[in-house]
DSSP file (Angstrom, degrees, kcal/mol; ACC not computed):
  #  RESIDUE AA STRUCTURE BP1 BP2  ACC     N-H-->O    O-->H-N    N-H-->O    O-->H-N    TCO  KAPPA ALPHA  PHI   PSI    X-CA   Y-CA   Z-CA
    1    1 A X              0   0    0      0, 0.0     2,-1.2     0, 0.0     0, 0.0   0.000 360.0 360.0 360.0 -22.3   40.9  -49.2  -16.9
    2    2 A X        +     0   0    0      2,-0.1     2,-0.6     0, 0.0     0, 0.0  -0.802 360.0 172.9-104.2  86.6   40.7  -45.3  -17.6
    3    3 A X        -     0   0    0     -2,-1.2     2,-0.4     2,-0.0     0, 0.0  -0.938  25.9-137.6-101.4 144.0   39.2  -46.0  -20.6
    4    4 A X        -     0   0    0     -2,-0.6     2,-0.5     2,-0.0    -2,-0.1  -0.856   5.1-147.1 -69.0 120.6   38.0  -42.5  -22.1
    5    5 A X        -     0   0    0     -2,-0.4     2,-0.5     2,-0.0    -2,-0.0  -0.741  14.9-167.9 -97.8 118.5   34.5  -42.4  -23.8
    6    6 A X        -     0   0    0     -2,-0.5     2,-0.3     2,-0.0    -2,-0.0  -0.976   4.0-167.6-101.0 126.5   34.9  -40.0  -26.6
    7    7 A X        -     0   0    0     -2,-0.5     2,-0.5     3,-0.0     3,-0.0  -0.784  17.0-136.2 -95.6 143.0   31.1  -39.0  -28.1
    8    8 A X        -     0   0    0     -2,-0.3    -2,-0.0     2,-0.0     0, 0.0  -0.967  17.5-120.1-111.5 137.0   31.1  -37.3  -31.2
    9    9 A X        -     0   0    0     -2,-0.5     2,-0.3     1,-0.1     0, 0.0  -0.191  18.9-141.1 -79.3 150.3   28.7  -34.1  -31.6
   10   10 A X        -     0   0    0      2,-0.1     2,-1.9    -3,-0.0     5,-0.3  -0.983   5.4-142.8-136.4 118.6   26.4  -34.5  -34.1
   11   11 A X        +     0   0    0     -2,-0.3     2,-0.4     4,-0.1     3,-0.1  -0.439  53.1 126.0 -86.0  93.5   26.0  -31.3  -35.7
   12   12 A X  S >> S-     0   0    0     -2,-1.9     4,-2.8     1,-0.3     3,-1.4  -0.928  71.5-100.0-142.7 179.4   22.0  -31.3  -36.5
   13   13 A X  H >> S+     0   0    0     -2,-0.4     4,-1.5     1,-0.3     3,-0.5   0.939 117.7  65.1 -75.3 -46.7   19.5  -28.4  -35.4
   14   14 A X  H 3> S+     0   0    0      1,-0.3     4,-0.7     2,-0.2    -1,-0.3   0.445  99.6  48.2 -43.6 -25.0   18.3  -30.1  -32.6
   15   15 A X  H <> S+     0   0    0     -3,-1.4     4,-1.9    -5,-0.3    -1,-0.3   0.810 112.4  56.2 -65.5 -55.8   21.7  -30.1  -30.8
   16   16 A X  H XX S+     0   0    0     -4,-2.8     4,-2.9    -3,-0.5     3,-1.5   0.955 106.7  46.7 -27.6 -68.4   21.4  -26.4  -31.9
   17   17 A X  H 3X S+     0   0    0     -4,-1.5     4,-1.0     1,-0.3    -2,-0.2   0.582 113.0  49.8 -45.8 -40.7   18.3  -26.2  -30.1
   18   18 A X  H 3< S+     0   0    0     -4,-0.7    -1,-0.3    -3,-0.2    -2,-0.2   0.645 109.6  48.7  11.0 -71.7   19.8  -27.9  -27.2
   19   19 A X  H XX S+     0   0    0     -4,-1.9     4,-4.1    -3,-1.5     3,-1.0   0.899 109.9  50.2 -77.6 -71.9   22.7  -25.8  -26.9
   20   20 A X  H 3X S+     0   0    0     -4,-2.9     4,-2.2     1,-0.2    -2,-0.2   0.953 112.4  51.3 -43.7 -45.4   20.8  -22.4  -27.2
   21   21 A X  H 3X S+     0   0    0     -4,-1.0     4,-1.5    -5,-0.2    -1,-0.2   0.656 107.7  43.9 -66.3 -16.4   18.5  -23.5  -24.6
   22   22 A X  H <> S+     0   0    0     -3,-1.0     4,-0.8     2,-0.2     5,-0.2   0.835 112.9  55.9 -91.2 -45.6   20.9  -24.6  -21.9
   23   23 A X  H  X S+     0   0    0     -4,-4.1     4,-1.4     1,-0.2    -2,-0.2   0.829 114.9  41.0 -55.0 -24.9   23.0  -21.1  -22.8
   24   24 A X  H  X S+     0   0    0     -4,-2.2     4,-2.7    -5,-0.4    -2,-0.2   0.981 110.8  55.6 -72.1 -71.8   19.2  -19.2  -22.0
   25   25 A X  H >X S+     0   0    0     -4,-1.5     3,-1.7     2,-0.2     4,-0.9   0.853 116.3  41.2 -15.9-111.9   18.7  -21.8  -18.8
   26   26 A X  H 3X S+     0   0    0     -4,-0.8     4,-2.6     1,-0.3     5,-0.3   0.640 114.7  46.2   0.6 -88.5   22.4  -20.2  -17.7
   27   27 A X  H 3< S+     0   0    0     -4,-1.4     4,-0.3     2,-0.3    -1,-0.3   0.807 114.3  48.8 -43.8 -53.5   21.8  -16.7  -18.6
   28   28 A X  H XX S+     0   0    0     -4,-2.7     3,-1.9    -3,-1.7     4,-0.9   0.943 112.6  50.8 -54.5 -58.2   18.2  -16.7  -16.8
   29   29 A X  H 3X S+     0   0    0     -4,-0.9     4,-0.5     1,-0.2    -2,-0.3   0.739 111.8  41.8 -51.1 -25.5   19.8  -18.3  -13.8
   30   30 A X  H 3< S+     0   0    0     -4,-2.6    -1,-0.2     1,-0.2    -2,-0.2   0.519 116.1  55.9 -94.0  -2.7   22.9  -15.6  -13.3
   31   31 A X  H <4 S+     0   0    0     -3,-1.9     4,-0.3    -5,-0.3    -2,-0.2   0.531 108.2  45.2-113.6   4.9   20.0  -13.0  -14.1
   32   32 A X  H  X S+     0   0    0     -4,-0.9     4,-1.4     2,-0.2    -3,-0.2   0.598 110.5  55.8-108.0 -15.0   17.7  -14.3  -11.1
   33   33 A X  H  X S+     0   0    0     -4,-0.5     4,-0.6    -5,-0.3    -2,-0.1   0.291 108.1  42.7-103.4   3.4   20.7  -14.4   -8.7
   34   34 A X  H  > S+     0   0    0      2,-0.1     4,-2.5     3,-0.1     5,-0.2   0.678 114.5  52.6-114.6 -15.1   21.8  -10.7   -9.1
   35   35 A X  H  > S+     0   0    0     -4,-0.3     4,-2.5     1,-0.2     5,-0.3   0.853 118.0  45.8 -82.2 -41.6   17.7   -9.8   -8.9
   36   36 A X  H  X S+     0   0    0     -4,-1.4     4,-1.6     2,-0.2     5,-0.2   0.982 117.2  36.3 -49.0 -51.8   18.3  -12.0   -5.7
   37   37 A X  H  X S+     0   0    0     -4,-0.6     4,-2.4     1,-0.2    -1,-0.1   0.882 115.3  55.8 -68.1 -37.2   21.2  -10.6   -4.5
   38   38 A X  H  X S+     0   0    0     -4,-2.5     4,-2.3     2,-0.2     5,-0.3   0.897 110.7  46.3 -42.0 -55.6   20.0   -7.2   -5.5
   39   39 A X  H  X S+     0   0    0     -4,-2.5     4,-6.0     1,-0.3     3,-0.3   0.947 107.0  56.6 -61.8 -44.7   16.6   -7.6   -3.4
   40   40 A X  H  X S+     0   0    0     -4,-1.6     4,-2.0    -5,-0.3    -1,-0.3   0.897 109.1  47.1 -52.5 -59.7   18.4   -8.8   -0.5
   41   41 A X  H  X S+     0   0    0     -4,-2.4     4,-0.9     2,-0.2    -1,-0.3   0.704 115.7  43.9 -63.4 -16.0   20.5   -5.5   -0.5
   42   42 A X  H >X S+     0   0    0     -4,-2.3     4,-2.5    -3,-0.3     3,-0.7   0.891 112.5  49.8 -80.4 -57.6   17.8   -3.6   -0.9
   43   43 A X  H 3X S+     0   0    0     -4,-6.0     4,-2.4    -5,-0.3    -2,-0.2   0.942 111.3  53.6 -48.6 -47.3   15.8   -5.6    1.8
   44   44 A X  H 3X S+     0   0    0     -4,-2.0     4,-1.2     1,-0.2    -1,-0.2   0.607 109.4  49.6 -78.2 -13.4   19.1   -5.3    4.4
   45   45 A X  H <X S+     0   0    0     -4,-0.9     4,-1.9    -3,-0.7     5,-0.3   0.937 109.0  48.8 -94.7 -33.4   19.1   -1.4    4.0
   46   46 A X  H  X S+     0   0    0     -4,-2.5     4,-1.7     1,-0.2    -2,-0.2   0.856 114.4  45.3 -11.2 -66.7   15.7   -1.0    4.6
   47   47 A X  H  X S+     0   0    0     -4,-2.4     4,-1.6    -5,-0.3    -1,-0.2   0.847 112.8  54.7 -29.9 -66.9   16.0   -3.1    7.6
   48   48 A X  H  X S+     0   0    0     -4,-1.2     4,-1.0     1,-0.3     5,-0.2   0.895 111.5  39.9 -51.1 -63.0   19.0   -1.4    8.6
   49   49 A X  H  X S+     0   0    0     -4,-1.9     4,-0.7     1,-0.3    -1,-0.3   0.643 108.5  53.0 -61.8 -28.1   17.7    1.9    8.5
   50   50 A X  H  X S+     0   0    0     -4,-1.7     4,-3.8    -5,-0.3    -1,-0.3   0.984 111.7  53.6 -81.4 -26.2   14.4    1.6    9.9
   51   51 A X  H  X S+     0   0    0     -4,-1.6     4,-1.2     2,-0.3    -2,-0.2   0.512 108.4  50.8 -73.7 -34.1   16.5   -0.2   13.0
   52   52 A X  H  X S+     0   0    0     -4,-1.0     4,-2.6     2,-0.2    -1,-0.2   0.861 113.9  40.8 -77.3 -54.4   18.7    2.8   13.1
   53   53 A X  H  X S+     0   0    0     -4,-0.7     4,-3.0    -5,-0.2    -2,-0.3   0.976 109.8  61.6 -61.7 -41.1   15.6    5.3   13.3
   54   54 A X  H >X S+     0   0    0     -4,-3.8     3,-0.6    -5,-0.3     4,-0.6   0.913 113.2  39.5 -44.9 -68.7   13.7    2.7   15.9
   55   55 A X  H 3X S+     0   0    0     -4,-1.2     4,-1.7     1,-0.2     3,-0.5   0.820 110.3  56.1 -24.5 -54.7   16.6    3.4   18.0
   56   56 A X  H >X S+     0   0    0     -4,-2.6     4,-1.7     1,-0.2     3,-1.0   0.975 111.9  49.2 -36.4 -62.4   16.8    7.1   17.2
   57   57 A X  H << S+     0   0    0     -4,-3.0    -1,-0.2    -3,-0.6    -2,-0.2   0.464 106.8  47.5 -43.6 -30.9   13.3    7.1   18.4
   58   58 A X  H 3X S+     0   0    0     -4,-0.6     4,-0.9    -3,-0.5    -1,-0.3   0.198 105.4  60.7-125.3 -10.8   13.5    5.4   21.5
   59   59 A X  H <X S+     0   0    0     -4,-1.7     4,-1.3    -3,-1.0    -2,-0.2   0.732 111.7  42.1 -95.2 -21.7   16.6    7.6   22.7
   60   60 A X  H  X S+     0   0    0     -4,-1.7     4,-1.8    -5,-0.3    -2,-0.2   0.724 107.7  63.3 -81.5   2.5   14.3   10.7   22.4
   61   61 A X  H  >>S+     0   0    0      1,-0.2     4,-3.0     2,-0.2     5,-0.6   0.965 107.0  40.9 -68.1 -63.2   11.8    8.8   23.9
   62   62 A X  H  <5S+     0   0    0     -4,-0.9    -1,-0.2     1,-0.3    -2,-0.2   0.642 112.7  52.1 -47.1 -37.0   13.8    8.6   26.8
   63   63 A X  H  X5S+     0   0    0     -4,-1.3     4,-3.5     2,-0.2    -1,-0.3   0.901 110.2  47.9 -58.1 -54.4   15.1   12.1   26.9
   64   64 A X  H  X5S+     0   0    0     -4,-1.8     4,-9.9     1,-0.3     5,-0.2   0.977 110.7  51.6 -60.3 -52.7   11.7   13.7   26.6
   65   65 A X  H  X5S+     0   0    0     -4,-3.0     4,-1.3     2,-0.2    -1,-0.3   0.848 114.0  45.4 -63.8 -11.3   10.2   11.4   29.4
   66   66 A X  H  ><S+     0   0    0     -5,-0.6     4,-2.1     2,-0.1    -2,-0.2   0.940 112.7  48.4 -83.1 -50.2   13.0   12.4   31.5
   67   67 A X  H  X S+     0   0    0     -4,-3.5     4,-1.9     2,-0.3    -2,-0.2   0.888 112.0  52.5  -6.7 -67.3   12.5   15.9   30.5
   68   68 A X  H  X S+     0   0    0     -4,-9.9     4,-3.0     1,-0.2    -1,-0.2   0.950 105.7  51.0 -55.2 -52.1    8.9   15.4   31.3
   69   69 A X  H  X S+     0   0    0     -4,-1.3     4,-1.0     2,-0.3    -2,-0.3   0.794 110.7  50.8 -57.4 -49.1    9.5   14.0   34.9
   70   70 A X  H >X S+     0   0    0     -4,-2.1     3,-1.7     2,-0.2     4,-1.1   0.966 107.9  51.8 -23.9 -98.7   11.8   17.1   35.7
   71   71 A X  H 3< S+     0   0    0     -4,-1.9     4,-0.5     1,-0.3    -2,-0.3   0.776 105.2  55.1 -39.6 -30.9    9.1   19.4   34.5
   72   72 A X  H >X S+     0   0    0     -4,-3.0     4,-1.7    -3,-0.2     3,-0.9   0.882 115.8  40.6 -62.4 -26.8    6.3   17.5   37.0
   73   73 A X  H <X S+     0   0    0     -3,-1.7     4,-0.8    -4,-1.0     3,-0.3   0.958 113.8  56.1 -81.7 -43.2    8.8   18.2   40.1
   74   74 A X  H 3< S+     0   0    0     -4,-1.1     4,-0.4     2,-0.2    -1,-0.3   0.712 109.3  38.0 -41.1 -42.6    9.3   21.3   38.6
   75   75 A X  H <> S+     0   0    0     -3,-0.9     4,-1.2    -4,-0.5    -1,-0.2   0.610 114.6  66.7-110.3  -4.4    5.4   22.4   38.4
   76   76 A X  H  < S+     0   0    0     -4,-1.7    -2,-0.2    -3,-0.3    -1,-0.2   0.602 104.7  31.5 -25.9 -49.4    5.2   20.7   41.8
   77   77 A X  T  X S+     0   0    0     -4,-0.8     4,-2.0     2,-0.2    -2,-0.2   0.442 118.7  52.5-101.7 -16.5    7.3   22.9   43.9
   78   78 A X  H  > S+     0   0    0     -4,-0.4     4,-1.8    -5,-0.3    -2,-0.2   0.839 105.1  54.3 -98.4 -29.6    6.5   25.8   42.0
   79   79 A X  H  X S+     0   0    0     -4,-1.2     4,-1.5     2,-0.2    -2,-0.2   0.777 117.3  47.4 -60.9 -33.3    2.2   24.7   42.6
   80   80 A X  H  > S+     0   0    0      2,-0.2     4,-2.0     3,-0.2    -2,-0.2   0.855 107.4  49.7 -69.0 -37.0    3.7   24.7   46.7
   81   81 A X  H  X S+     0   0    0     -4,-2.0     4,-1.9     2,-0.2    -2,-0.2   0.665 108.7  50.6 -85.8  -7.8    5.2   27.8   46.1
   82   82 A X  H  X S+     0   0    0     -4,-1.8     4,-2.6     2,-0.1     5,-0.5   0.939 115.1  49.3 -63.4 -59.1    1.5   29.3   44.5
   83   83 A X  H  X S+     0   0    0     -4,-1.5     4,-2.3     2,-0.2     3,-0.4   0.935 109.6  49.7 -51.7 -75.7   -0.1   28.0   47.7
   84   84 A X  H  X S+     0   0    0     -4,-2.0     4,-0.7     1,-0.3     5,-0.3   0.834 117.2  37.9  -1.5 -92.6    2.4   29.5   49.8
   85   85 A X  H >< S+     0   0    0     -4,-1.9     3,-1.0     2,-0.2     5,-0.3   0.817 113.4  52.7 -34.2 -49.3    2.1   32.7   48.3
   86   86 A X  H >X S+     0   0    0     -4,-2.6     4,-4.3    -3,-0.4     3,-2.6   0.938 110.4  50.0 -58.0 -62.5   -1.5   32.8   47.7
   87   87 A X  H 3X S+     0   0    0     -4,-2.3     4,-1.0    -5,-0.5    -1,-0.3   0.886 114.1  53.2 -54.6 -11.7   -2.0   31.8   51.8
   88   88 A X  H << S+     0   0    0     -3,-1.0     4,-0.4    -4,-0.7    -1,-0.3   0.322 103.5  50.9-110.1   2.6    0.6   35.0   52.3
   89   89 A X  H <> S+     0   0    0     -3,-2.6     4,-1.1    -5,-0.3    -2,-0.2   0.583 105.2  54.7-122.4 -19.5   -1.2   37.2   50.5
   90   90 A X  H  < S+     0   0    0     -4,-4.3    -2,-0.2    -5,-0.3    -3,-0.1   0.929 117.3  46.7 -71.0 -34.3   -4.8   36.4   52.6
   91   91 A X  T >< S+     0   0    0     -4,-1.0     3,-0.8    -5,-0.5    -1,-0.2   0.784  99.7  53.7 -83.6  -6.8   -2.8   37.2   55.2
   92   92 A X  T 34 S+     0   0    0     -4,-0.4    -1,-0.2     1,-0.2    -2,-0.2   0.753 105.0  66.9 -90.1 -35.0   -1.0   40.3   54.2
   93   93 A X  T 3< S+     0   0    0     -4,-1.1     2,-0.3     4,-0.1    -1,-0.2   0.298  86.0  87.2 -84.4  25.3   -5.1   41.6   53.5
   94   94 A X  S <> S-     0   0    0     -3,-0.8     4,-1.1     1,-0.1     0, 0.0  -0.972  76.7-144.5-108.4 154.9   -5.7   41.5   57.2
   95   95 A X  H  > S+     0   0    0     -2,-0.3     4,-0.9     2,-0.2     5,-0.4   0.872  94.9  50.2-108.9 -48.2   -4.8   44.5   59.3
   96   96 A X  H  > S+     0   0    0      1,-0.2     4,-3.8     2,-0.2     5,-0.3   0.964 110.3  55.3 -56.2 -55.9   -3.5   42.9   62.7
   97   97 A X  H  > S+     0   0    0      2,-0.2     4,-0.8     1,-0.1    -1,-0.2   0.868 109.1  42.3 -32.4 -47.4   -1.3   40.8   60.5
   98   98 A X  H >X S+     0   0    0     -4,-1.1     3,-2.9    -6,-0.2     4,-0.7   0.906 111.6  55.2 -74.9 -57.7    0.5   43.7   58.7
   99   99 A X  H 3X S+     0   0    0     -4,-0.9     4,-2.6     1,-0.3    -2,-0.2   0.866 110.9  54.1 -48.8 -37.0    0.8   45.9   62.2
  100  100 A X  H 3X S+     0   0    0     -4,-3.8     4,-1.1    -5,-0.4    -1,-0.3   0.700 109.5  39.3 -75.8   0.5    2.6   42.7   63.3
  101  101 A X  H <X S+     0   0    0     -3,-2.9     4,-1.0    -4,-0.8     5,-0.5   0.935 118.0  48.0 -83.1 -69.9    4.9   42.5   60.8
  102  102 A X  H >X S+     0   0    0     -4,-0.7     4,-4.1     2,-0.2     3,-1.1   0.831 113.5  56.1  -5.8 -70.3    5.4   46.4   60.9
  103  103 A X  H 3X S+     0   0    0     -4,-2.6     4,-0.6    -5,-0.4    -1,-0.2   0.919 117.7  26.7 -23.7 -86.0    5.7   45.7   64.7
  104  104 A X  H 3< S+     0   0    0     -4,-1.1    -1,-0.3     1,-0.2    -2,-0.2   0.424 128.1  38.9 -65.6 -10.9    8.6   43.1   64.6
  105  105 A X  H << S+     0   0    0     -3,-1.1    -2,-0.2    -4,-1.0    -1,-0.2   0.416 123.7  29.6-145.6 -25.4   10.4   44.1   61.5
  106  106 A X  H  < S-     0   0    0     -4,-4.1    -2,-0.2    -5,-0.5    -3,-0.1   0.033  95.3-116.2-138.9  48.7   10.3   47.9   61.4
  107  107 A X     <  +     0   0    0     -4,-0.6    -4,-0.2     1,-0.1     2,-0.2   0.637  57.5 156.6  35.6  49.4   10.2   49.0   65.1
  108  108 A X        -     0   0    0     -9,-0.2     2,-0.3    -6,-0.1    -1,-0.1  -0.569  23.3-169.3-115.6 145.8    6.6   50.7   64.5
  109  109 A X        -     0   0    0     -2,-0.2     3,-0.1     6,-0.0     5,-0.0  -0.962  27.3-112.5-161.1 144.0    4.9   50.8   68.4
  110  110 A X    >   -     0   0    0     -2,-0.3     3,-1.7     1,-0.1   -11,-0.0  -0.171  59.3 -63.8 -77.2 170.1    1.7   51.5   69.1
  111  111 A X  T 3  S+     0   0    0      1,-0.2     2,-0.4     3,-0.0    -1,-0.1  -0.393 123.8  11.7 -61.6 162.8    1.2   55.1   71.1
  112  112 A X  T 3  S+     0   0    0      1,-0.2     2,-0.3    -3,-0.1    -1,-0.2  -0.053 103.0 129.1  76.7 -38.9    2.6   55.3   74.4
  113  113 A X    <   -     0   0    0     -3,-1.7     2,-0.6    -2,-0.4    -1,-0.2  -0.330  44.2-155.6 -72.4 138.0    4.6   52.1   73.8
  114  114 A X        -     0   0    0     -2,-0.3     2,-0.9    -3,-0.1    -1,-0.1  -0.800   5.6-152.8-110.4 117.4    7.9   51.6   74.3
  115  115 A X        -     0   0    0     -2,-0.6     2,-0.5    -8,-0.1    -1,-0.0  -0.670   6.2-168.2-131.5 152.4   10.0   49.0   72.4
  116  116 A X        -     0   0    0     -2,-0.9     2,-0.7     1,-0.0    -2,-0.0  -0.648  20.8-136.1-101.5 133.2   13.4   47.2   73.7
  117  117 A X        -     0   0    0     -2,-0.5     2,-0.3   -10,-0.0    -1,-0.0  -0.863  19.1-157.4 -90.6 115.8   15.5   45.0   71.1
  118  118 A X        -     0   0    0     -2,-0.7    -2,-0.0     1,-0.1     0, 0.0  -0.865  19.7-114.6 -87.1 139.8   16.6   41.8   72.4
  119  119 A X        -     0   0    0     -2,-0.3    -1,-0.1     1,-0.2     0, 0.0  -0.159  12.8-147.0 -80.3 172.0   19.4   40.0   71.0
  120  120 A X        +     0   0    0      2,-0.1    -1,-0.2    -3,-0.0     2,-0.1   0.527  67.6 103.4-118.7  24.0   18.4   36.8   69.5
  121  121 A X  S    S-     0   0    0      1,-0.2     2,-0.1     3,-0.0    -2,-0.1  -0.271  76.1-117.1 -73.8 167.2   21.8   35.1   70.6
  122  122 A X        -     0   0    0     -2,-0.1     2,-0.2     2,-0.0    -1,-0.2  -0.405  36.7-104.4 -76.0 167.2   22.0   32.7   73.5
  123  123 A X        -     0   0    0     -2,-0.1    -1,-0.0     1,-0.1     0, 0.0  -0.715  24.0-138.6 -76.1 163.6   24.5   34.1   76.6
  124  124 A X              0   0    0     -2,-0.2    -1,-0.1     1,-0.1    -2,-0.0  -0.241 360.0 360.0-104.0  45.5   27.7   32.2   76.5
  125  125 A X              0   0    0      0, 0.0    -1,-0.1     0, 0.0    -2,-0.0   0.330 360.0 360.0-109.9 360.0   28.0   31.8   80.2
């Protein structure tokens, strides 16, 4: 039942021809699957690498806009503290204003005036 079919080659150029052509067939196929494999490695660092830098990108994104947001609170309080000043310095260019400061802060008394320091604790009684 296992019978073996033995064919015998027949040595004539066409067989050649055959023969060469399937060994070309081969040889074209093993040379289109390493230009595959090749492209494929090529494609997956590419990939890789822009994927790493997207990342990259998007953690200095993050930094800066936090950064940024700290530097608006930042020019915030310091824009209260311009106002401030600015409003302290219209008042420091009126004359009653300095003589009360004078007044209260460096015992300066108009003539004739006499002035008593109070403490500014409560009693404890």
């Amino acid at each position: 039942m296992n019978e073996k079919k033995s064919v015998t080659r027949l040595d004539s150029t066409y067989m050649d021809q055959y023969d060469a052509h399937v060994e070309r067939q081969g040889r074209k196929k093993k040379r289109l699957l390493r230009r595959l494999a090749l492209f494929a490695l090529l494609t997956l660092i590419v990939t890789s690498s822009l994927a790493i830098y997207h990342v990259q990108q998007r953690m200095v994104y993050a930094e800066k806009k936090e950064e940024y947001e700290q530097l608006q609170e930042e020019m915030g309080s310091l824009k209260e503290s311009e106002e401030n000043l600015r409003e302290e310095i219209e008042l420091l260019n009126e004359e009653e204003y300095v003589l009360e400061i004078a007044r209260s802060n460096y015992f300066f008394s108009k003539e004739g005036e006499i002035i008593f320091k109070l403490p500014n604790e409560e009693p404890s009684y």
